[in-house]
N, C-alpha and C positions, 0 to 999 in steps of 0.2 A: 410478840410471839417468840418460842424460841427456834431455835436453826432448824429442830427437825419438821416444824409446825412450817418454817418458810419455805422449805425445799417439799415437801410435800404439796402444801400448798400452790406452789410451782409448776410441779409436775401435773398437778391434776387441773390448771388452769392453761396452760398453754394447747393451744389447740393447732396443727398444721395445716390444715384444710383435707380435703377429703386423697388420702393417698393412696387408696385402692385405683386410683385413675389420673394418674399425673403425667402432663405433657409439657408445662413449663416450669422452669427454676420454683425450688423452695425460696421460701424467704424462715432462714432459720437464726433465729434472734440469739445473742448471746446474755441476754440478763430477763430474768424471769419478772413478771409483774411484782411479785411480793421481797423482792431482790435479789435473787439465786445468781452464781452467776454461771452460765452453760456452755459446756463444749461438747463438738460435734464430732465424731466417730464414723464412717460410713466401710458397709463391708467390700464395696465393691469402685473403689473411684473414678473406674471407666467410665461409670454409665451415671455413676449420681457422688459429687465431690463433699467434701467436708463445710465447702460454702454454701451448698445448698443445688448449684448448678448440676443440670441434668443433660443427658446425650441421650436421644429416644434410641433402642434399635432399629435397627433398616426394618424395612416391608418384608416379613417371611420369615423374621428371626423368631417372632413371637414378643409378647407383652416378657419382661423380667423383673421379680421380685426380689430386692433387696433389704435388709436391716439399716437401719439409723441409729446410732445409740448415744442420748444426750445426757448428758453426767452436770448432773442439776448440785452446786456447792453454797455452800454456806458457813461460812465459819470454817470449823474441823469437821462439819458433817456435810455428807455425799452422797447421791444414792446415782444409778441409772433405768433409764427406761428407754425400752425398748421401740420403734417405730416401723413398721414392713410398710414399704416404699415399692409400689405397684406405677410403673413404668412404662406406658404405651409405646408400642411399636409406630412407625413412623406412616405416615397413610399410604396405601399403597399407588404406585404407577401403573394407572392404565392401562390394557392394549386391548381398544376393543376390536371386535371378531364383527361384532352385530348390534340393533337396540331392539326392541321388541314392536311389532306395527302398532302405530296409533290409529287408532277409528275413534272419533267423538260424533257427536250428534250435538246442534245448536239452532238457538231459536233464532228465525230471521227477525232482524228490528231490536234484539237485544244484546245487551256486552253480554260478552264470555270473555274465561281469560284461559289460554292455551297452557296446558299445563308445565308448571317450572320443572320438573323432573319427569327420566323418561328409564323405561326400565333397559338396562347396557347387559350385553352378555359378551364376557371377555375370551381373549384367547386360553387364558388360564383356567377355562371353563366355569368362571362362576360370575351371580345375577347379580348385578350393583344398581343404585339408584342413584343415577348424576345430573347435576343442574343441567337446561338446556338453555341458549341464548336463542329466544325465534328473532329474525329477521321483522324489524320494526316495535319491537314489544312485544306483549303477553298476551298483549289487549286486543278484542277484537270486538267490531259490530257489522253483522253480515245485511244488508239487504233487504234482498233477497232466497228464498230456496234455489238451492241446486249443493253442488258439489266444488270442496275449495281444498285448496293443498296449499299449507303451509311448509313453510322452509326454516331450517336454523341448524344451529353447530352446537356438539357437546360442548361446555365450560373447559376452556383448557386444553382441550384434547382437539380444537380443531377437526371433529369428526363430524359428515356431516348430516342429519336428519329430517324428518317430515310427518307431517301428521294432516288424515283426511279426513275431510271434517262434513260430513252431513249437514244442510240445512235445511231444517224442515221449518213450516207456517205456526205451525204449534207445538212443542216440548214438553210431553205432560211429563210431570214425576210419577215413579211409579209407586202405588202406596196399598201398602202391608195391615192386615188386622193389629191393631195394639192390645184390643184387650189378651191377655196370658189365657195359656190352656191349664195351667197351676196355678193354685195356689199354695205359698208358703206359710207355715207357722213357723214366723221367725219375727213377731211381735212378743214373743215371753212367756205364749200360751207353750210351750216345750223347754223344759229344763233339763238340765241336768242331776243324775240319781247317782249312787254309792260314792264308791272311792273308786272310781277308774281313774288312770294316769290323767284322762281331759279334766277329769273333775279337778285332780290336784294342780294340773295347772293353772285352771280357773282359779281356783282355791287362792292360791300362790302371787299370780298376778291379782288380782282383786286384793290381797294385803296390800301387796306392795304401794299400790294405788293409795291405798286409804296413810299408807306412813308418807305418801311424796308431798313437799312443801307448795302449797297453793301459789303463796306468796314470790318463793323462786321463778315457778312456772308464768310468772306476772312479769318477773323482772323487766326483761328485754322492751318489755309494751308500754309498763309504767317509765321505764329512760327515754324510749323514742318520744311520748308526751310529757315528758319533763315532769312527771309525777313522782311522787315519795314512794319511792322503792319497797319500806317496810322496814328495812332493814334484814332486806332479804340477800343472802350470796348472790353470784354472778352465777347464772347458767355457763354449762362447761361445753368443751367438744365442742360440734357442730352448732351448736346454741350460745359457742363463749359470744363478748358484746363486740369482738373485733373478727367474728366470722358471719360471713353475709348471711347465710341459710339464718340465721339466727332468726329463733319462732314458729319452727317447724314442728317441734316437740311440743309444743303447748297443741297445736291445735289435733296431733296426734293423742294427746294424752285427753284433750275433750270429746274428741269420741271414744275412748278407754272410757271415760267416766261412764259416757251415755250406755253402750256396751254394756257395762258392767252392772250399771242398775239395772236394765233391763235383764239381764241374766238373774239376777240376782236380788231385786226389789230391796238393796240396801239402804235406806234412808242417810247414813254419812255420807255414802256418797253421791246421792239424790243435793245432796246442801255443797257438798266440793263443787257440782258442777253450776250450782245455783251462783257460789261467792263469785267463780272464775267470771261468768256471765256477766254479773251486775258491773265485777273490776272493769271490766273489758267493754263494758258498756261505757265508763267514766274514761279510759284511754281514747276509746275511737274520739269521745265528742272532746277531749282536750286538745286530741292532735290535730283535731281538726281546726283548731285556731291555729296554729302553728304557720308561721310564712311558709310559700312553698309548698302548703299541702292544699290538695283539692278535697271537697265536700265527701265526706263516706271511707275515705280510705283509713285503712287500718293494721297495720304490719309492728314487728320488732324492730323496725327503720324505717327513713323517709323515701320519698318517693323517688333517690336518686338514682337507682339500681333499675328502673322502670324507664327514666330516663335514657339510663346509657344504653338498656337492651334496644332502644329506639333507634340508638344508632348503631348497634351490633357489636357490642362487644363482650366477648370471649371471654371463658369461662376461663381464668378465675379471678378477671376485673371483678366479675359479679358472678355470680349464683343461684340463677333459675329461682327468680322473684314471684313468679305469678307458680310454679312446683308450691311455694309457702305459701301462698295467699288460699291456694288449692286446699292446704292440710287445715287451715285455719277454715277457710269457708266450711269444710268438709265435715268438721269438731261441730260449728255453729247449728247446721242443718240435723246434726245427729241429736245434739240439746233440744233442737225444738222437734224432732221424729220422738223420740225414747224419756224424754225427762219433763217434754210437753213447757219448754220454757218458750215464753212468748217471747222473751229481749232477745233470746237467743234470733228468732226469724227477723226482729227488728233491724237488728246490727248487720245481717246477712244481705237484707233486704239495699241497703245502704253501698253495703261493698258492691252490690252489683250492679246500681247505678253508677260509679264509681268506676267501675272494669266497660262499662257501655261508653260510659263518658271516653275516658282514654282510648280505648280503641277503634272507637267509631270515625275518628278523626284520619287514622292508617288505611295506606289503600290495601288492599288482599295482596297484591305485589309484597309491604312492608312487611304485614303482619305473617305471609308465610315463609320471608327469609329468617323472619325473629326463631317463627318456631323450628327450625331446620340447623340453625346453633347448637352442638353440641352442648350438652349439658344449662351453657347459660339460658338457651332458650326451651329448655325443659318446663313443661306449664303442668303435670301431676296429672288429674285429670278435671281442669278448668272447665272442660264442655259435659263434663259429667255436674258439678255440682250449681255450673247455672242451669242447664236442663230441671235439674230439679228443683232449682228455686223456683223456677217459671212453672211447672205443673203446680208449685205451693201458691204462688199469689198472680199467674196468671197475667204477671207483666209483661207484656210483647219484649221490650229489651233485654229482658234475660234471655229469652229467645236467639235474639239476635248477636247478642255478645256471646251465646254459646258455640252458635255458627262460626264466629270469628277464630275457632282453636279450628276447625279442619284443618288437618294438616295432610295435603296433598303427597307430600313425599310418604307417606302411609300407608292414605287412603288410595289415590288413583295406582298403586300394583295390589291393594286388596280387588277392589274393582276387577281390575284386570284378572283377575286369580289367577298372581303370578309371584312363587316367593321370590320375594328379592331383599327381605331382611337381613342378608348378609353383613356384616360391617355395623349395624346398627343399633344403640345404646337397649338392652331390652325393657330394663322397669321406666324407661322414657317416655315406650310407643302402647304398653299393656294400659296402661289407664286412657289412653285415648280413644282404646276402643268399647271399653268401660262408657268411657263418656257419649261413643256414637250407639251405643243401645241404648243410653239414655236418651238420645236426639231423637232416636225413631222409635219410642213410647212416647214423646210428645207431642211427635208430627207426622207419623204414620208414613215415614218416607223408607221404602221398603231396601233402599242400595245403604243407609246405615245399618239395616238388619244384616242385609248381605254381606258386606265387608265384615262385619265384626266377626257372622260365622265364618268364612274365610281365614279368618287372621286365629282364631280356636282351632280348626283343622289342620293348619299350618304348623302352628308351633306345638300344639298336642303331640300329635303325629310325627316331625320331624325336627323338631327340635328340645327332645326334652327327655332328661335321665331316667332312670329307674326308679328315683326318689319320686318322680313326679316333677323336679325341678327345672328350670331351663337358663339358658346363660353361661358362658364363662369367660371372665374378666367383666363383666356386667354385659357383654355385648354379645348378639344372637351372629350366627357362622355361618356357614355354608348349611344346605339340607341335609339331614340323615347324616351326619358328621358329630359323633355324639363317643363312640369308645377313643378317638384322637383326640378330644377334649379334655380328657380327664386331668384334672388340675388343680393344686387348691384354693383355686379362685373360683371356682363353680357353682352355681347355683344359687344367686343372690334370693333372701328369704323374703322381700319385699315383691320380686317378681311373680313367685309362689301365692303371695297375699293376692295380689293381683289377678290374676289367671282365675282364680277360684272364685272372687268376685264377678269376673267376665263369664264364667260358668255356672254363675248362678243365676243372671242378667238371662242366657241363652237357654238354658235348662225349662223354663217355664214355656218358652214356646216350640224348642228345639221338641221336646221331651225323651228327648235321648238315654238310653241308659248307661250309652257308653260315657257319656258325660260324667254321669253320678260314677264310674267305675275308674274315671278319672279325680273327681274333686276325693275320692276314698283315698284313692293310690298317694295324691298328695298332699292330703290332710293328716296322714296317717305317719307317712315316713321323711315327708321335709316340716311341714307346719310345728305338727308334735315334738317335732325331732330336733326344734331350733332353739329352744329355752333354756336357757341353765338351771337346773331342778335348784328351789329354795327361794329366796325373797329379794332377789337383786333387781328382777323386772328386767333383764338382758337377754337379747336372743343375740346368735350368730350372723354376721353380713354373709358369709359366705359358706356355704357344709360343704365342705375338700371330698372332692372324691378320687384323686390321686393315692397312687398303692403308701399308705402310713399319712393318712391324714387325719386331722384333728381341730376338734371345734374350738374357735377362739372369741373369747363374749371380752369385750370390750366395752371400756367405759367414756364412752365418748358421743352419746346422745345423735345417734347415727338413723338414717330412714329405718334402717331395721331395726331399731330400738323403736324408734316409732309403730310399726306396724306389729312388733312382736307386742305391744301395750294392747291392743285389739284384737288379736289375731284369736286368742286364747278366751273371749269370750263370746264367739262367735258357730262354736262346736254344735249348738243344738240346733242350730238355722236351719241347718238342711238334713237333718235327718228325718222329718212327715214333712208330707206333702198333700195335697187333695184334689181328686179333678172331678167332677158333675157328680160330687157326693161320695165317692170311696176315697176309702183313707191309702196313702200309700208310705211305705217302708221305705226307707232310700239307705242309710246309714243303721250299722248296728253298735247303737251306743247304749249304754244304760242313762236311761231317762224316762221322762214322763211328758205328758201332753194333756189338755183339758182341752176338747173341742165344744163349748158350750152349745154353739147352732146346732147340732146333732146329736146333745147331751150323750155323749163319746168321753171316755176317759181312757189313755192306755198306758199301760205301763211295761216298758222294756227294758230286761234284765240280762245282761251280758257277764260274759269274766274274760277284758282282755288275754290273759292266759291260755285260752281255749279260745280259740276264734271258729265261729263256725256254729256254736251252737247258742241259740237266740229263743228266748224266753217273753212272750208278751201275752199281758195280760189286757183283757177287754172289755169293759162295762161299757154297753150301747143301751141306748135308748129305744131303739130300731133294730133293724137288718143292716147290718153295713155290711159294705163290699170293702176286702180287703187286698191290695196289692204290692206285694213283697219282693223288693229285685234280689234276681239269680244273679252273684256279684262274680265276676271276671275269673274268679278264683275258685269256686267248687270244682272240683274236680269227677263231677258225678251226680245223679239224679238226688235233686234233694229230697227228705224226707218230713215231712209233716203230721203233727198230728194235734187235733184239736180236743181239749177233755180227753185226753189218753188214747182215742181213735187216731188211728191213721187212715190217712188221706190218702187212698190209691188212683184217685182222677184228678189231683189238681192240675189246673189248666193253667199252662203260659202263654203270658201274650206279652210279645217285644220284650223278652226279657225280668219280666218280672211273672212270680205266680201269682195266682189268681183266686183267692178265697170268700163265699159269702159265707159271713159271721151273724148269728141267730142274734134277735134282742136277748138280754139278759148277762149274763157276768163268765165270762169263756178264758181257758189258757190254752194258748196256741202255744205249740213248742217247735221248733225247726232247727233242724241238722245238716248243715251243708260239710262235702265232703272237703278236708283241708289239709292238704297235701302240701312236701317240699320239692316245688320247682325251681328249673335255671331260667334264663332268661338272656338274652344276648343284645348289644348294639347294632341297629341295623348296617352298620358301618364294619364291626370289629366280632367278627363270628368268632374270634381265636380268647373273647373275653366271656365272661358269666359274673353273673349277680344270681346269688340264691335267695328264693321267697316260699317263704313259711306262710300259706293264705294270702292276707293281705299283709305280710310285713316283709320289706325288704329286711335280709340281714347283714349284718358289719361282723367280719372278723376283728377280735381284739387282738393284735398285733404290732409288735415296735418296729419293726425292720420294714425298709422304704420301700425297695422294690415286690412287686407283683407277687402273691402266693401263686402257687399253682398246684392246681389238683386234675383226677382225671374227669374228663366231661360227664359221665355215668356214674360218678361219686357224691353222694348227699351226705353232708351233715347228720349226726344222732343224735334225736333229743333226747335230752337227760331228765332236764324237769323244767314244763313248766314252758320257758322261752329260752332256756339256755341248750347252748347244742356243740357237738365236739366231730371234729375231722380231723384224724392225723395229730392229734394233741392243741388245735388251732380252736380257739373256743367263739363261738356267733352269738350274736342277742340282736334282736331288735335295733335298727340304728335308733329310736325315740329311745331307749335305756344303756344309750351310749352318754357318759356326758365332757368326763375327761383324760378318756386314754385316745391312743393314738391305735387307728383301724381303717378296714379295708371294705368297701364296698364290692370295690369287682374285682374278679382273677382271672388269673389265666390260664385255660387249657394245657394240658400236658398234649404232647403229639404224641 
């Protein structure tokens, strides 16, 4: 190769582990795999040295972002690249004030185990979640009925606590209808129509898909079983073969495939996801002679990582083994929902005896300190995708190995309906409860419906931007603490992913429409808004919402690279819906839908550019009943007219209008009023966000600190989605891609 080929090659294979989140020492190598040889640069050496060694700051100072810059040589040629080195704050010291009362209920004559975490409320006024030591164990078997009071001390804190515990003769669970009051068309009967932005995204992603190398996305699987490679590159970034996560992206890009054909009935890539299958078929059963490996197991590594989490160790010995097992199971089950591959459930079917085996063996003591590990014991949403193996083939152990991810530090302050999310990693805990709606569609246990709408309410409500987004530095804050967070670490795009999937789980039986006015808000302005327009398949880890922020796509096979691979084919899911025979409107996208059972056909036609006014057409077989939501954002009585009549008595109910549609072939036209609003942080009344309908907008601006304008001052549209104040020009944040801009301002007094 020559020099420039090596240092290239260099630089795009060296991977540092995940540095948006780092609490110990780098390990920063001086000679590049291909032979570079590298020196280290750091901007700031108090807090991160040239060796790689780091000093967290104290409790209060806040997470600190630094530069890295390693200067990759060869010969007479040299380039540098760049690294931001995200620096956790040091944990904080305690002083608690109070813990929150415990009341449990337990059955006499069986174990219960007292729960390890109890909800703290500090002098500093906010709700933490800290381990508790009970006096004699966790463990408990009562009796008889009556009334018991346990005793125990916060971990550390020598504080001391109690919990009263009911026992009664019989402990029923309490149990919830499963069947949904919706149903979705989000089987492929609704696609996608014209050229709207989603479409091009689709469009875009879906290339990209069809140019990425099969054989690559095998790499990691074919090494781990000592298989012929292909003569395929090494996976890069988070996927190189010396970074643990390694195999995350394959199983993210196997649901991309499923996704995609189902979006899109592509037969290339109906066969990409056929090859991957059959390959990955021929891994699991090679690895599986392999010493040291047990029957079923399947990863980009051996089982040592599974291992050490057994004994607890710290992220970044390892790397949240069972998070990858999650994205790969996750790939498997989507092959066999969307692409109808049987190997695919076979192979699935295998890993989850596999995950019963291993865990069955841990007592709930073990298995809930594993999951309570930052990051290393990050498990994706493991109770989400054996819940759904087990509705698939109806094997009690999937069942049970689902149960085994409760994760009590979660779930007993969901329970409680008590936030105490504070301090806590967010895309860690959002697939968990992803996973506990799937528990309670499989077992009708109504306290995982409960929690999960709990933890929706929560963080909807109180922890989450304008964009729709929530998070910053990955980790959820204090409540309603939301214009002091602005930073450009906010808003991780995987959490967003997540949230909307948990609001889609809730929405069917919720049937909320504040929901659908939520999944709008943040489908519209973080989802759309995360992609780098063209054929690179890169979304953003983070959308800055700090005054002169700006999107950075990197190339380094990151969750959000994962999730943006899916994310984008996912647009037409929730836009129809149907409940005892009428059709319902949720999303205004231009698309189409075939309801064959009601020989229904509709077609809706939009123009991003003009929000507000919605075009659908209607070939029914019948009478259908139609239901159109009144979305957050009309500012005024909508207007209807069906064949050129207007509708002066449509009826609303909860949010949506209410129309019956004659058999025969009808165009319904609808006019919502769409107005530019401000908006404010329930925290930070002295800030504003402008919104044009449903689109947040970003000022295009270079200068760091805050614009300011006066509160009663709106934006001129000029054409179209562009708009001017003061010479300050807005768009859309989705038609931001790489200038440096402003979400929120600030009031003049």
């Amino acid at each position: 190769m020559k020099a420039e080929e090596i240092v290239k090659k260099d630089m795009e294979a060296l991977y540092l582990g995940n540095l948006n989140t780092v609490e110990a020492d780098l390990e920063l190598p001086v000679k590049g795999r291909y032979g570079s040889d590298i020196r280290w640069r750091s901007e700031h050496e108090v807090y991160l040295k040239p060796d790689g060694k780091i000093r967290r700051p104290a409790y209060g100072m806040g997470n600190r972002t630094y530069s890295l810059w390693g200067t990759f040589s060869f010969g007479k040629v040299s380039a540098v690249k760049e690294y931001k080195v995200c620096i956790l704050e040091e944990h904080p010291q305690i002083r608690v004030k109070a813990t929150a009362p415990v009341h449990l209920k337990a059955e006499a004559g069986k174990e219960c185990l007292l729960p390890p975490y109890l909800i703290v409320y500090t002098e500093e006024g906010e709700t933490l979640m800290h381990q508790v030591l009970w006096e004699g164990g966790s463990r408990r078997v009562y009796r008889k009925p009556g009334n018991q009071t346990e005793k125990g001390v916060l971990d550390d804190l020598d504080f001391p606590v109690e919990a009263r515990i009911n026992v009664v003769e019989k402990l029923e669970k309490e149990e919830k209808e499963t069947k949904p009051n919706i149903r979705y068309f989000d089987q492929g009967q609704a696609v996608l129509e014209g050229e709207s932005r989603m479409m091009q995204a689709q469009d875009e992603m879906h290339r990209f898909l069809l140019s990425t190398n099969d054989d690559q996305m095998l790499y990691n699987f074919r090494e781990a079983a000592k298989l012929d490679t292909k003569g395929a590159e090494p996976m890069t970034g988070w996927d190189a073969p010396e970074c643990s996560l390694r195999g995350h992206t394959t199983g993210h890009y196997l649901s991309a495939l499923a996704l995609c054909y189902k979006a899109t009935r592509d037969e290339k890539i109906r066969r990409k996801a056929e090859y991957m299958i059959e390959e990955l078929a021929k891994c699991q059963e090679a690895i599986g002679r392999l010493p040291g490996i047990h029957e079923g197991f399947l990863s980009g590594y051996s089982e040592e990582q599974f291992d050490k989490l057994e004994a607890y160790a710290p992220y970044p010995d390892i790397w949240a083994p069972y998070y990858t097992l999650h994205k790969i199971l996750a790939g498997l089950l989507d092959c066999y929902e969307f692409v109808d591959s049987k190997e695919a459930l076979s192979i699935a079917k295998k890993i989850g005896k596999w995950v019963y085996a291993r865990l069955s063996r841990l007592s709930q003591e073990q298995r809930l300190r594993m999951w309570s590990i930052y990051i290393a014991g990050e498990y994706g949403g493991m109770n989400d995708v054996l819940a759904r193996l087990y509705a698939l083939t109806g094997e009690k152990h999937c069942l049970d190995a689902a149960r085994f991810f409760d994760n009590e530090k979660l779930f007993f302050q969901m329970e409680q309906k008590i936030d105490a999310l504070d301090k806590m990693h967010a895309n860690q805990h959002i697939p968990q409860m992803i996973g506990a709606m799937e528990l309670f569609k499989v077992s009708g246990e109504k306290r995982y419906y409960d929690i999960s709408l709990f933890f929706w309410d929560t963080v909807v409500k109180r922890h989450t931007y304008a964009i729709g987004g929530t998070g910053e530095g990955e980790m959820f804050h204090c409540p309603d603490c939301i214009g002091n967070l602005l930073s450009h670490h906010t808003a991780e795009s995987c959490a967003s992913y997540n949230m909307l999937k948990l609001t889609k789980e809730l929405y069917q039986y919720a049937e909320s429409k504040e929901m659908i006015d939520y999944y709008e808000r943040t489908l519209l302005n973080h989802i759309l808004a995360t992609r780098e327009h063209g054929l690179s398949g890169e979304s953003v880890y983070f959308t800055p919402l700090a005054p002169g922020g700006k999107k950075v796509f990197e190339r380094e096979n990151s969750c959000c690279h994962g999730t943006g691979m899916e994310s984008h084919f996912k647009y037409a899911d929730m836009i129809y819906a149907e409940k005892e025979g009428s059709l319902i409107v949720n999303l205004f996208v231009e698309s189409s839908l075939r309801w064959e059972e009601k020989d229904v056909f509709v077609r809706q036609k939009t123009d991003m550019d003009v929000p507000g006014k919605i075009q659908i057409e209607v070939q029914a077989g019948t009478v259908l009943g139609l239901k159109i939501r009144d979305p957050y954002w009309n500012n005024g009585n909508a207007s209807v007219r069906i064949d050129g009549t207007e509708c002066v008595q449509t009826r609303e109910e909860e949010g949506y209008l209410c129309l019956s549609i004659p058999q025969g072939v009808h165009d319904i036209q609808i006019e919502f009023i769409c107005s530019l609003e401000t908006e404010s942080p329930q925290d930070r009344n002295d800030l504003g966000v402008f919104r044009y309908g449903p689109y947040i907008l970003a000022a295009v601006e270079e200068r760091g600190e805050y614009l300011e304008f006066q509160e009663e001052e709106r934006p001129i549209r000029e054409t179209e989605l562009q708009f001017l104040l003061h010479g300050v020009r807005f768009r859309p944040l989705f038609d931001i891609e790489e200038e440096t801009y402003h979400v929120y301002w600030k009031k003049k007094d």
